[in-house]
N, C-alpha and C positions, 0 to 999 in steps of 0.2 A: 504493500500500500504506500508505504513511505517512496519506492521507487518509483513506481507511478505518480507520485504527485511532484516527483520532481521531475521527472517528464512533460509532465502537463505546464509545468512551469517554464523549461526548456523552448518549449514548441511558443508558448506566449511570447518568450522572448525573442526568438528567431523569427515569428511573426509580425514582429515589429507596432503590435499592440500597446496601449498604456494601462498603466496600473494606475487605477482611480481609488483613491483610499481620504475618509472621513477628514475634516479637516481638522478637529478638533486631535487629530495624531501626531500634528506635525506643527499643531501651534508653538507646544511651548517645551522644543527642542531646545536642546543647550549643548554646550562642547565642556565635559567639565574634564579639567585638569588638580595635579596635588599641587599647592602652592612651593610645599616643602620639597618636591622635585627642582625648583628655579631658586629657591629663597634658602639655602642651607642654613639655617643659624646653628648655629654651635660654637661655642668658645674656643679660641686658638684655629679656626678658620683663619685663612687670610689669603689677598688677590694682590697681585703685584701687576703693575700698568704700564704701558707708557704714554707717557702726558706732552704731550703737543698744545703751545698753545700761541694763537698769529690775533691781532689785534690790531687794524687800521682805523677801527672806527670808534674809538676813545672819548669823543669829543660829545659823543650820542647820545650818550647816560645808560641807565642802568639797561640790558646787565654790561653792557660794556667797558662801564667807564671803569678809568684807572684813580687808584685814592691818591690825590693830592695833584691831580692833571684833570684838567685845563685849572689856573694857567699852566703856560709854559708848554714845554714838548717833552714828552716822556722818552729818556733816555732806551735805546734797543734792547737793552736787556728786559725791559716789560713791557715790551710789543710783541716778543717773540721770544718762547721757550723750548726745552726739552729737557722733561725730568723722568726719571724710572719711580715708582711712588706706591709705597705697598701698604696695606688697611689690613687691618687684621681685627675680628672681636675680641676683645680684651677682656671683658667680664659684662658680668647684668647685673641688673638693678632695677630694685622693686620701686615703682610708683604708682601712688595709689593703687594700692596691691594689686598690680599690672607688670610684670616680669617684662623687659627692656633689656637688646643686644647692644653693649655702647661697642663704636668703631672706631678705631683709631683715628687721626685727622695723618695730613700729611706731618712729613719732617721738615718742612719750607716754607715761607712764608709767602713766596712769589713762585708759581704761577697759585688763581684759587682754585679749585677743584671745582665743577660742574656742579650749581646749584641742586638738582635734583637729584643728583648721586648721594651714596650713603654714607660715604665718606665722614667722618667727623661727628656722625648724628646718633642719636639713640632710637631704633624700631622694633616692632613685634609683629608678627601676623595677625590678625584677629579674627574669630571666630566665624565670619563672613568673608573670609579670605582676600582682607584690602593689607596692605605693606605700611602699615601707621609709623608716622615719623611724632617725635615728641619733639615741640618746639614755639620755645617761648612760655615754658608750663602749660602748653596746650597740644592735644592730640590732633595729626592733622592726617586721615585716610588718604593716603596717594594712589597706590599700585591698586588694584583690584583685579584680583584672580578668579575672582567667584562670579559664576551665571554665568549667562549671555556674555558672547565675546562683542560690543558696543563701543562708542561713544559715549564719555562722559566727562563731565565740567567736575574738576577739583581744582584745589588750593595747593600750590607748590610754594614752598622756600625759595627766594632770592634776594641774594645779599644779606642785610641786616632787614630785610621784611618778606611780603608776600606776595604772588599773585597767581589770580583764577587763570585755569590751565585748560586748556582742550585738548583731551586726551581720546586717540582711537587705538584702539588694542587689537592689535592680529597676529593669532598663532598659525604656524603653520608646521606641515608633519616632513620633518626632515630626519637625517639618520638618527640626531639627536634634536631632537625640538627647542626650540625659540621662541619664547613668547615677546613679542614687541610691543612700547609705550613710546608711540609717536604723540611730541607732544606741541601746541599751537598757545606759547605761552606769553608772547612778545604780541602786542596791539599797537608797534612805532612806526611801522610801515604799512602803506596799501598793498602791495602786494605778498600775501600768502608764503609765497613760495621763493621767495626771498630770504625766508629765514626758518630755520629748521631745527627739531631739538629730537632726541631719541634716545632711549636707555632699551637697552637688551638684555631679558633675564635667558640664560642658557643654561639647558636641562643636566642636572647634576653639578654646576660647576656655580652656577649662580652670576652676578653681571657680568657680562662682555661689553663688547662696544657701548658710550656714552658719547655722545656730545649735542654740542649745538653748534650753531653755522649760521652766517650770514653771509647774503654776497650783495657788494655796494650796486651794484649794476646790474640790472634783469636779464642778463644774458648767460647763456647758454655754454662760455667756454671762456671761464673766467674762473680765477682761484677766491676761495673763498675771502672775506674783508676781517671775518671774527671766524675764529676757532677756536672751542676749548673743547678737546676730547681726550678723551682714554681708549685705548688700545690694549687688553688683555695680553699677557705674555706668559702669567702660571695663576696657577690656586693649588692651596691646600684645601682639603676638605677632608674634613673625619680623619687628620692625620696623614691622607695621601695626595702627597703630590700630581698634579697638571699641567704637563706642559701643553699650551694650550694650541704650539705649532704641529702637536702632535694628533691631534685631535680636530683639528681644522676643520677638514675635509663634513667629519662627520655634523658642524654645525652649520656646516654651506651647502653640502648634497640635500637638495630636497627629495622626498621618497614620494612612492604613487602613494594617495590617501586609501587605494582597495575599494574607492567608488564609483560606480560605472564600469564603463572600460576601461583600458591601456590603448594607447595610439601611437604612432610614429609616421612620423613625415619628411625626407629627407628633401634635402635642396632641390628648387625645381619640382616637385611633386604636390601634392595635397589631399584632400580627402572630400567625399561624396557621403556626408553621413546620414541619408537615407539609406544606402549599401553599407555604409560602414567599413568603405577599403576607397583607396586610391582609383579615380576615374579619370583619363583622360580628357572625355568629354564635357565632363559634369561638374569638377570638381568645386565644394563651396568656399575652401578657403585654400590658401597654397603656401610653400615657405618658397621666395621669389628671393634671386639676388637682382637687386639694385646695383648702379655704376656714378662715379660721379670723380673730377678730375681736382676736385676741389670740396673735401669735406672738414667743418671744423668740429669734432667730435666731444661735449664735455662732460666728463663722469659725474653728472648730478645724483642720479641715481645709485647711490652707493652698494646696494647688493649686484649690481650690474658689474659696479668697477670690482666689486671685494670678490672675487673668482680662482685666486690661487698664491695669496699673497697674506701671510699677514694683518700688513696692514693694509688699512680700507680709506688712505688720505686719496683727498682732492684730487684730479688730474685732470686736463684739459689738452690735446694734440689735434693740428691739423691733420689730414688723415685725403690720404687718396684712393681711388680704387674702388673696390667692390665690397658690401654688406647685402645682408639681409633682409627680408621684412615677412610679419604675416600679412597676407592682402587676401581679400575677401574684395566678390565687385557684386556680394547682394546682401553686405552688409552685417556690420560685425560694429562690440562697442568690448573696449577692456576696461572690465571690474575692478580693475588694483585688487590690491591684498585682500581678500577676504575668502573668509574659513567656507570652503566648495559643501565641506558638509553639511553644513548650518546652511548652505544655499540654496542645494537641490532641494534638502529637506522643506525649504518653505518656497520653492518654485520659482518660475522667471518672476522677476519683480515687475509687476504691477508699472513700473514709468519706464520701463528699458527704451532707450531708440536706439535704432541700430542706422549705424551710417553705413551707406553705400559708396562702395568704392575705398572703403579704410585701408590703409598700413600702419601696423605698428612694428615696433622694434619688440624682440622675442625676451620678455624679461621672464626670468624663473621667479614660481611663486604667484604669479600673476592668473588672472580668471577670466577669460573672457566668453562673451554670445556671439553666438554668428548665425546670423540666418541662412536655411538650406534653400536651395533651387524650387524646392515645392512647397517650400511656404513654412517649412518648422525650425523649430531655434535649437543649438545646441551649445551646452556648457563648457565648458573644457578647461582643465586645471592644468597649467604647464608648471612639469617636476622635473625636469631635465634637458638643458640645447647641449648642444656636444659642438663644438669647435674644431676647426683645423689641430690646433694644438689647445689641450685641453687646461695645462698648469702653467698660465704666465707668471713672469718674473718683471716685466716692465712693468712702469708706470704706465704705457703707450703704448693702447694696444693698436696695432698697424693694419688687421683686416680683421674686422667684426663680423664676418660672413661666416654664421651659422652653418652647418652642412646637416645636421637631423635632430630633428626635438620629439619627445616623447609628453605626452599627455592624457590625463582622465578625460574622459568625457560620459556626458549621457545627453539624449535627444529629445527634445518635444515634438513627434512629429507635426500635432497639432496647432503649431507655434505658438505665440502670444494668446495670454489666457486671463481672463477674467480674474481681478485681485479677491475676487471671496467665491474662487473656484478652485481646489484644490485637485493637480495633477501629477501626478510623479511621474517620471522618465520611465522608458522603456530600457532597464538599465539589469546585466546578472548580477550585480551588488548587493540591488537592494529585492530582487527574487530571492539571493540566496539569503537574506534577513528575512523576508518573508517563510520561508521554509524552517528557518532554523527558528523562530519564535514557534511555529506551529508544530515541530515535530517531537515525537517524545524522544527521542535520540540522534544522535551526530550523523550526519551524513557515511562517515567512515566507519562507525559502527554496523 
Protein backbone atom coordinates (compact mmCIF):
# COMPACT_ATOMS: atom_id res chain seq x y z
CA UNK A 1 0.00 0.00 0.00
CA UNK A 2 2.66 2.21 1.00
CA UNK A 3 4.22 1.59 -2.56
CA UNK A 4 1.44 2.34 -4.30
CA UNK A 5 0.81 5.51 -2.91
CA UNK A 6 4.14 6.54 -3.66
CA UNK A 7 3.59 5.60 -7.01
CA UNK A 8 0.42 7.51 -7.24
CA UNK A 9 2.53 10.36 -6.07
CA UNK A 10 5.29 9.72 -8.68
CA UNK A 11 2.85 9.63 -11.68
CA UNK A 12 1.30 13.20 -10.16
CA UNK A 13 4.51 14.49 -10.30
CA UNK A 14 5.73 13.54 -13.61
CA UNK A 15 2.33 14.63 -14.75
CA UNK A 16 3.12 17.94 -14.09
CA UNK A 17 -0.11 18.54 -11.92
CA UNK A 18 -0.37 20.92 -8.67
CA UNK A 19 -0.76 20.09 -5.39
CA UNK A 20 -3.57 22.32 -3.84
CA UNK A 21 -3.35 22.15 -0.04
CA UNK A 22 -5.40 24.30 2.64
CA UNK A 23 -4.02 27.60 3.23
CA UNK A 24 -4.28 27.63 6.71
CA UNK A 25 -0.92 24.91 6.31
CA UNK A 26 1.27 27.20 5.19
CA UNK A 27 0.38 30.36 6.81
CA UNK A 28 2.27 30.22 9.77
CA UNK A 29 5.41 28.49 8.44
CA UNK A 30 8.76 29.45 10.18
CA UNK A 31 12.46 28.52 9.56
CA UNK A 32 13.50 27.93 13.02
CA UNK A 33 17.18 27.74 13.98
CA UNK A 34 19.21 27.16 17.68
CA UNK A 35 20.45 30.59 18.45
CA UNK A 36 23.36 28.75 20.45
CA UNK A 37 24.52 27.17 17.01
CA UNK A 38 25.70 31.00 15.96
CA UNK A 39 25.96 32.62 19.43
CA UNK A 40 28.41 30.39 21.44
CA UNK A 41 28.68 31.99 24.96
CA UNK A 42 30.98 30.22 27.11
CA UNK A 43 33.68 31.72 29.07
CA UNK A 44 37.30 31.63 27.71
CA UNK A 45 35.67 31.80 24.14
CA UNK A 46 37.51 34.05 22.18
CA UNK A 47 37.74 35.46 18.12
CA UNK A 48 40.73 37.12 16.97
CA UNK A 49 40.05 39.74 13.64
CA UNK A 50 41.57 41.71 11.42
CA UNK A 51 40.53 45.24 11.70
CA UNK A 52 40.66 47.42 8.77
CA UNK A 53 39.79 50.67 9.14
CA UNK A 54 39.77 53.82 6.00
CA UNK A 55 37.96 57.15 6.93
CA UNK A 56 37.52 60.19 4.37
CA UNK A 57 34.45 61.28 5.55
CA UNK A 58 35.22 62.69 9.07
CA UNK A 59 33.91 65.82 8.71
CA UNK A 60 30.10 64.17 8.52
CA UNK A 61 29.53 63.33 12.05
CA UNK A 62 28.43 60.57 13.76
CA UNK A 63 29.28 57.46 13.05
CA UNK A 64 32.00 58.90 11.27
CA UNK A 65 33.42 61.52 12.96
CA UNK A 66 36.96 61.59 14.55
CA UNK A 67 37.12 62.88 18.49
CA UNK A 68 38.61 66.10 18.43
CA UNK A 69 38.54 66.79 14.25
CA UNK A 70 37.18 69.19 12.77
CA UNK A 71 38.83 71.59 13.43
CA UNK A 72 41.83 70.84 11.93
CA UNK A 73 42.85 67.78 9.69
CA UNK A 74 43.26 64.41 11.29
CA UNK A 75 46.67 63.32 11.04
CA UNK A 76 46.88 59.50 8.64
CA UNK A 77 47.28 57.57 11.40
CA UNK A 78 43.40 57.94 12.08
CA UNK A 79 42.16 57.96 8.64
CA UNK A 80 43.57 54.62 8.05
CA UNK A 81 44.29 51.55 10.06
CA UNK A 82 45.29 47.85 10.40
CA UNK A 83 45.10 46.11 13.70
CA UNK A 84 44.90 42.15 14.60
CA UNK A 85 42.23 42.41 17.71
CA UNK A 86 41.17 39.55 19.71
CA UNK A 87 37.68 39.50 22.27
CA UNK A 88 37.55 36.81 24.29
CA UNK A 89 34.41 36.23 27.32
CA UNK A 90 36.20 36.88 30.40
CA UNK A 91 33.50 36.11 32.83
CA UNK A 92 29.51 36.80 33.76
CA UNK A 93 27.80 38.80 35.79
CA UNK A 94 24.43 38.76 37.23
CA UNK A 95 22.11 41.79 36.69
CA UNK A 96 19.03 41.93 37.95
CA UNK A 97 19.34 38.36 38.22
CA UNK A 98 19.85 38.06 34.40
CA UNK A 99 23.23 36.12 33.89
CA UNK A 100 25.48 38.42 31.34
CA UNK A 101 28.61 37.27 28.95
CA UNK A 102 31.19 40.42 29.58
CA UNK A 103 33.69 40.71 26.32
CA UNK A 104 36.66 41.90 26.39
CA UNK A 105 37.18 45.42 24.40
CA UNK A 106 40.13 45.91 22.24
CA UNK A 107 43.86 46.47 23.48
CA UNK A 108 43.99 50.01 21.53
CA UNK A 109 42.50 52.92 21.62
CA UNK A 110 42.44 53.82 17.96
CA UNK A 111 40.80 52.30 15.47
CA UNK A 112 36.84 51.90 17.41
CA UNK A 113 35.44 48.74 16.94
CA UNK A 114 32.18 48.42 14.86
CA UNK A 115 29.37 49.92 16.99
CA UNK A 116 27.13 46.96 16.75
CA UNK A 117 29.64 44.38 17.34
CA UNK A 118 30.01 42.76 20.71
CA UNK A 119 33.12 43.80 21.35
CA UNK A 120 33.52 45.50 24.72
CA UNK A 121 29.63 44.87 25.63
CA UNK A 122 27.84 42.75 28.05
CA UNK A 123 24.95 40.02 26.36
CA UNK A 124 22.71 37.19 26.94
CA UNK A 125 20.37 35.30 24.72
CA UNK A 126 16.89 35.58 25.99
CA UNK A 127 14.25 33.33 26.08
CA UNK A 128 12.69 34.46 22.73
CA UNK A 129 15.96 34.19 21.04
CA UNK A 130 16.90 38.01 20.59
CA UNK A 131 21.18 38.70 21.32
CA UNK A 132 20.36 41.46 24.34
CA UNK A 133 23.07 43.97 24.79
CA UNK A 134 23.07 45.79 28.38
CA UNK A 135 23.61 49.39 27.84
CA UNK A 136 23.42 52.29 29.77
CA UNK A 137 21.72 50.12 32.76
CA UNK A 138 19.29 49.28 30.17
CA UNK A 139 18.43 46.08 28.14
CA UNK A 140 18.53 46.80 24.56
CA UNK A 141 17.12 43.26 22.13
CA UNK A 142 19.23 43.58 19.00
CA UNK A 143 19.84 40.09 17.10
CA UNK A 144 16.71 38.15 16.82
CA UNK A 145 16.95 34.56 16.08
CA UNK A 146 13.57 33.54 16.82
CA UNK A 147 10.26 33.10 14.34
CA UNK A 148 9.95 34.26 11.14
CA UNK A 149 13.11 35.14 9.29
CA UNK A 150 11.80 39.24 8.76
CA UNK A 151 12.34 42.74 8.83
CA UNK A 152 12.59 44.49 11.87
CA UNK A 153 13.14 48.11 13.44
CA UNK A 154 15.51 48.00 16.64
CA UNK A 155 17.68 50.18 18.68
CA UNK A 156 21.41 49.62 18.13
CA UNK A 157 24.48 51.35 20.07
CA UNK A 158 26.58 54.02 18.44
CA UNK A 159 29.15 55.80 19.81
CA UNK A 160 28.25 57.34 23.23
CA UNK A 161 24.35 56.84 22.29
CA UNK A 162 21.72 55.22 20.19
CA UNK A 163 19.87 54.71 17.08
CA UNK A 164 16.80 52.95 15.43
CA UNK A 165 18.10 50.28 13.04
CA UNK A 166 16.42 48.56 10.07
CA UNK A 167 17.39 45.31 10.31
CA UNK A 168 16.57 42.28 7.57
CA UNK A 169 17.63 38.97 8.58
CA UNK A 170 18.60 36.18 6.00
CA UNK A 171 19.60 32.72 6.57
CA UNK A 172 20.76 30.73 4.15
CA UNK A 173 21.75 26.76 3.82
CA UNK A 174 25.32 26.56 3.19
CA UNK A 175 27.91 23.75 4.08
CA UNK A 176 27.97 25.57 7.35
CA UNK A 177 25.16 28.01 7.67
CA UNK A 178 25.17 31.84 8.18
CA UNK A 179 22.71 33.70 9.53
CA UNK A 180 22.86 37.42 8.22
CA UNK A 181 21.99 41.18 10.15
CA UNK A 182 21.84 43.48 7.23
CA UNK A 183 21.44 46.60 8.89
CA UNK A 184 19.89 50.29 7.50
CA UNK A 185 21.03 52.33 10.48
CA UNK A 186 22.52 55.62 9.20
CA UNK A 187 19.39 58.29 7.85
CA UNK A 188 22.53 61.11 6.58
CA UNK A 189 22.01 60.29 3.20
CA UNK A 190 19.23 59.85 0.20
CA UNK A 191 20.50 57.26 -1.03
CA UNK A 192 20.18 53.61 0.48
CA UNK A 193 22.74 52.10 -0.80
CA UNK A 194 25.33 54.25 -0.35
CA UNK A 195 26.00 53.03 2.97
CA UNK A 196 25.85 49.73 4.26
CA UNK A 197 26.34 47.81 7.70
CA UNK A 198 26.21 43.80 8.27
CA UNK A 199 27.36 41.51 11.01
CA UNK A 200 27.48 37.62 10.27
CA UNK A 201 26.75 35.07 12.85
CA UNK A 202 28.42 31.79 11.43
CA UNK A 203 27.21 28.33 12.59
CA UNK A 204 29.56 26.83 15.40
CA UNK A 205 32.13 29.43 15.26
CA UNK A 206 29.98 32.57 16.06
CA UNK A 207 30.68 36.29 14.38
CA UNK A 208 32.41 36.50 11.17
CA UNK A 209 32.47 39.22 8.89
CA UNK A 210 31.33 42.85 10.53
CA UNK A 211 31.38 46.13 9.17
CA UNK A 212 29.91 49.09 7.76
CA UNK A 213 30.79 51.16 4.54
CA UNK A 214 30.13 54.13 2.95
CA UNK A 215 30.83 55.30 -0.52
CA UNK A 216 31.14 59.21 -1.00
CA UNK A 217 29.92 58.84 -4.64
CA UNK A 218 26.87 56.76 -6.02
CA UNK A 219 28.81 54.86 -8.39
CA UNK A 220 29.59 51.76 -9.06
CA UNK A 221 33.47 51.30 -9.13
CA UNK A 222 34.80 53.26 -6.46
CA UNK A 223 36.50 52.27 -3.07
CA UNK A 224 34.63 52.79 -0.35
CA UNK A 225 34.93 56.73 1.63
CA UNK A 226 34.29 54.86 5.46
CA UNK A 227 35.24 51.47 6.54
CA UNK A 228 35.36 49.83 9.75
CA UNK A 229 35.40 46.04 9.45
CA UNK A 230 36.53 42.99 10.87
CA UNK A 231 37.68 40.09 9.20
CA UNK A 232 37.73 36.68 11.06
CA UNK A 233 41.12 34.93 11.08
CA UNK A 234 40.53 32.13 14.38
CA UNK A 235 38.19 31.37 17.26
CA UNK A 236 38.35 29.32 20.14
CA UNK A 237 35.22 27.68 21.20
CA UNK A 238 34.65 25.17 23.86
CA UNK A 239 38.50 25.10 24.14
CA UNK A 240 39.15 24.27 20.39
CA UNK A 241 40.64 26.18 18.16
CA UNK A 242 39.45 27.62 14.39
CA UNK A 243 41.27 28.58 11.83
CA UNK A 244 38.90 30.01 10.04
CA UNK A 245 41.08 29.95 6.52
CA UNK A 246 40.59 26.47 7.08
CA UNK A 247 37.02 26.21 7.08
CA UNK A 248 36.34 28.84 4.48
CA UNK A 249 35.02 27.17 1.91
CA UNK A 250 32.52 25.48 4.07
CA UNK A 251 30.84 29.06 5.19
CA UNK A 252 30.96 30.37 1.36
CA UNK A 253 29.62 26.85 -0.41
CA UNK A 254 26.14 27.31 -0.47
CA UNK A 255 24.26 23.73 -0.51
CA UNK A 256 20.94 22.79 -2.56
CA UNK A 257 18.07 23.51 0.29
CA UNK A 258 16.56 19.54 -0.85
CA UNK A 259 13.43 21.72 -2.21
CA UNK A 260 12.04 21.07 -5.50
CA UNK A 261 14.46 20.04 -7.85
CA UNK A 262 18.30 20.38 -8.66
CA UNK A 263 19.05 22.20 -12.00
CA UNK A 264 22.15 22.97 -14.02
CA UNK A 265 22.65 25.20 -16.99
CA UNK A 266 25.96 25.45 -18.54
CA UNK A 267 27.12 28.54 -20.75
CA UNK A 268 25.13 29.10 -23.77
CA UNK A 269 22.29 26.62 -22.70
CA UNK A 270 19.18 27.16 -20.56
CA UNK A 271 16.03 25.59 -19.41
CA UNK A 272 12.28 24.80 -20.67
CA UNK A 273 10.64 24.33 -17.39
CA UNK A 274 7.47 23.13 -18.53
CA UNK A 275 9.92 19.93 -19.73
CA UNK A 276 12.11 20.59 -17.14
CA UNK A 277 15.45 19.90 -19.23
CA UNK A 278 17.35 22.08 -21.76
CA UNK A 279 15.28 23.11 -25.13
CA UNK A 280 16.79 24.57 -27.99
CA UNK A 281 13.61 25.94 -29.01
CA UNK A 282 11.90 26.83 -26.11
CA UNK A 283 14.17 27.75 -23.68
CA UNK A 284 12.64 30.38 -20.65
CA UNK A 285 15.77 31.58 -19.34
CA UNK A 286 19.53 30.94 -20.59
CA UNK A 287 23.11 31.44 -18.90
CA UNK A 288 24.37 33.94 -22.01
CA UNK A 289 27.98 35.35 -22.36
CA UNK A 290 27.95 38.96 -22.92
CA UNK A 291 31.05 40.81 -24.62
CA UNK A 292 32.18 44.30 -24.10
CA UNK A 293 35.73 46.04 -24.93
CA UNK A 294 35.25 48.28 -22.03
CA UNK A 295 33.83 47.11 -18.64
CA UNK A 296 34.23 48.98 -15.25
CA UNK A 297 33.42 46.15 -12.92
CA UNK A 298 32.85 47.10 -8.81
CA UNK A 299 32.72 44.41 -6.15
CA UNK A 300 29.62 46.10 -4.36
CA UNK A 301 28.24 43.02 -3.69
CA UNK A 302 30.42 41.41 -1.26
CA UNK A 303 29.56 37.77 -1.24
CA UNK A 304 30.06 38.03 -5.16
CA UNK A 305 33.78 39.41 -4.46
CA UNK A 306 34.27 37.08 -1.09
CA UNK A 307 34.77 33.71 -3.43
CA UNK A 308 38.03 32.29 -2.58
CA UNK A 309 39.86 34.76 -0.45
CA UNK A 310 39.99 35.50 2.96
CA UNK A 311 39.29 38.46 2.93
CA UNK A 312 36.20 40.15 1.53
CA UNK A 313 37.71 44.03 1.19
CA UNK A 314 36.45 46.45 -1.52
CA UNK A 315 37.66 46.18 -5.09
CA UNK A 316 36.88 47.81 -8.08
CA UNK A 317 38.87 46.90 -11.96
CA UNK A 318 38.29 47.96 -15.27
CA UNK A 319 37.71 44.62 -16.97
CA UNK A 320 37.53 43.70 -20.68
CA UNK A 321 36.09 40.83 -22.58
CA UNK A 322 33.48 38.48 -21.84
CA UNK A 323 30.99 37.70 -18.69
CA UNK A 324 27.88 36.25 -18.06
CA UNK A 325 24.39 36.86 -17.59
CA UNK A 326 20.82 35.06 -16.62
CA UNK A 327 18.42 36.47 -19.45
CA UNK A 328 15.19 35.43 -19.78
CA UNK A 329 13.13 37.49 -22.83
CA UNK A 330 9.52 36.59 -21.05
CA UNK A 331 10.50 37.79 -18.12
CA UNK A 332 12.20 37.20 -14.87
CA UNK A 333 12.55 39.51 -11.41
CA UNK A 334 15.50 38.52 -8.71
CA UNK A 335 14.22 38.11 -5.08
CA UNK A 336 17.60 38.92 -3.23
CA UNK A 337 18.29 36.87 -0.36
CA UNK A 338 15.42 35.24 0.82
CA UNK A 339 14.94 31.96 2.69
CA UNK A 340 13.39 29.79 -0.82
CA UNK A 341 11.78 27.61 1.96
CA UNK A 342 9.72 30.06 3.67
CA UNK A 343 8.80 31.16 -0.18
CA UNK A 344 7.56 28.32 -1.89
CA UNK A 345 5.81 27.58 1.24
CA UNK A 346 3.69 30.71 1.02
CA UNK A 347 3.68 30.83 -2.87
CA UNK A 348 4.45 33.47 -5.61
CA UNK A 349 3.94 36.80 -3.87
CA UNK A 350 0.86 38.39 -4.59
CA UNK A 351 2.98 41.92 -6.31
CA UNK A 352 5.72 39.89 -8.24
CA UNK A 353 6.22 41.60 -11.85
CA UNK A 354 8.28 40.03 -13.84
CA UNK A 355 10.34 42.12 -16.52
CA UNK A 356 10.74 41.19 -19.90
CA UNK A 357 13.71 40.92 -21.56
CA UNK A 358 15.95 40.88 -17.83
CA UNK A 359 19.70 40.16 -17.29
CA UNK A 360 21.06 39.75 -14.30
CA UNK A 361 24.44 38.86 -13.03
CA UNK A 362 24.59 35.14 -11.44
CA UNK A 363 24.90 35.92 -7.66
CA UNK A 364 24.95 32.72 -5.31
CA UNK A 365 22.31 32.72 -2.66
CA UNK A 366 20.07 34.78 -4.67
CA UNK A 367 16.11 33.78 -5.68
CA UNK A 368 14.65 34.46 -8.49
CA UNK A 369 10.95 34.10 -10.82
CA UNK A 370 10.99 33.72 -14.28
CA UNK A 371 8.18 33.33 -16.24
CA UNK A 372 7.72 30.01 -18.77
CA UNK A 373 6.80 30.31 -22.41
CA UNK A 374 3.01 29.01 -21.42
CA UNK A 375 2.24 31.26 -19.01
CA UNK A 376 3.70 29.68 -15.56
CA UNK A 377 6.27 31.03 -13.03
CA UNK A 378 9.04 29.30 -11.67
CA UNK A 379 11.31 29.73 -8.49
CA UNK A 380 14.80 28.82 -8.41
CA UNK A 381 17.30 29.03 -5.64
CA UNK A 382 20.87 29.50 -7.03
CA UNK A 383 23.48 27.24 -4.61
CA UNK A 384 26.37 27.03 -6.95
CA UNK A 385 28.10 29.17 -10.48
CA UNK A 386 31.36 27.33 -11.19
CA UNK A 387 33.96 29.60 -12.87
CA UNK A 388 36.76 29.01 -15.37
CA UNK A 389 38.82 28.94 -12.20
CA UNK A 390 37.02 28.37 -9.22
CA UNK A 391 39.69 29.75 -6.13
CA UNK A 392 40.85 33.26 -6.89
CA UNK A 393 43.75 34.95 -5.22
CA UNK A 394 43.33 38.53 -6.84
CA UNK A 395 41.64 41.31 -5.90
CA UNK A 396 40.72 41.51 -9.81
CA UNK A 397 38.96 39.38 -11.17
CA UNK A 398 39.68 39.43 -15.14
CA UNK A 399 36.65 37.38 -16.70
CA UNK A 400 33.51 36.81 -14.64
CA UNK A 401 32.02 34.55 -17.24
CA UNK A 402 30.39 31.95 -15.59
CA UNK A 403 30.42 28.44 -17.58
CA UNK A 404 27.45 26.33 -15.32
CA UNK A 405 25.25 27.04 -12.39
CA UNK A 406 23.29 24.76 -10.52
CA UNK A 407 19.92 25.46 -8.84
CA UNK A 408 16.60 24.47 -6.83
CA UNK A 409 13.75 25.14 -8.47
CA UNK A 410 9.88 24.39 -8.53
CA UNK A 411 7.15 25.50 -11.07
CA UNK A 412 3.70 27.20 -11.05
CA UNK A 413 2.44 25.82 -14.09
CA UNK A 414 -0.59 27.94 -13.58
CA UNK A 415 1.46 31.05 -13.10
CA UNK A 416 0.52 34.09 -11.02
CA UNK A 417 -2.18 33.29 -8.50
CA UNK A 418 -4.41 34.88 -6.56
CA UNK A 419 -2.87 36.23 -2.92
CA UNK A 420 -5.66 34.25 -0.75
CA UNK A 421 -5.29 31.27 -3.07
CA UNK A 422 -3.00 28.90 -1.96
CA UNK A 423 -0.99 26.69 -4.55
CA UNK A 424 2.04 24.65 -4.14
CA UNK A 425 4.47 23.77 -6.96
CA UNK A 426 4.53 20.70 -8.60
CA UNK A 427 7.68 19.84 -6.91
CA UNK A 428 9.27 15.70 -5.56
CA UNK A 429 10.39 17.61 -2.40
CA UNK A 430 7.45 18.53 -1.08
CA UNK A 431 5.42 14.88 -2.50
CA UNK A 432 8.03 13.32 -0.75
CA UNK A 433 6.98 15.41 2.64
CA UNK A 434 3.76 14.76 1.76
CA UNK A 435 4.36 10.89 1.82
CA UNK A 436 6.50 11.00 4.77
CA UNK A 437 3.99 12.85 7.01
CA UNK A 438 1.25 10.39 5.83
CA UNK A 439 3.07 7.01 6.16
CA UNK A 440 3.47 4.99 9.05
CA UNK A 441 7.07 4.07 8.07
CA UNK A 442 10.33 5.33 6.07
CA UNK A 443 10.33 4.82 2.69
CA UNK A 444 13.54 2.52 3.02
CA UNK A 445 11.87 0.43 5.49
Amino acid sequence: MIVMRLLILLLVFLGGYTVAVAAQETEDVAIEINPLDYVPLEVGNRWTYEHVYINYDYEIGEPFAIPGYPPGHPPDSLLFAEKIVTIEITHTEVIDGLEYFVFSDADYAWPPLPDFFWGGKKVRLSDEGFLVFRWDGQELPVYNFGGDFHTYTGTLPIGSDTTEADFYRFYAQYRRSRVHFGLSMYSLYDRAEDHTAEIIFLQEYGVGQTYIEHYSYPSACVLPSFLNELMPLSATISGKEIVYAQVYLSYQSLASTGLGQVGQVQLEEGVDFSKGKHSESSNDFGLVRRGSDFRAWGFRDRDFFDSGTPSAKSACAPTGGYYSVLSSETGMADLGKIDFDLLIAQGIPSDLQLDVGTEVTHWEGHTYAIRSREGGVALLYLFDVEFPKKDYRSEFRIDASAENIKFDWVYYPDGLIDGDTSVQPTSWGHLKQLFLQDSPVRPED
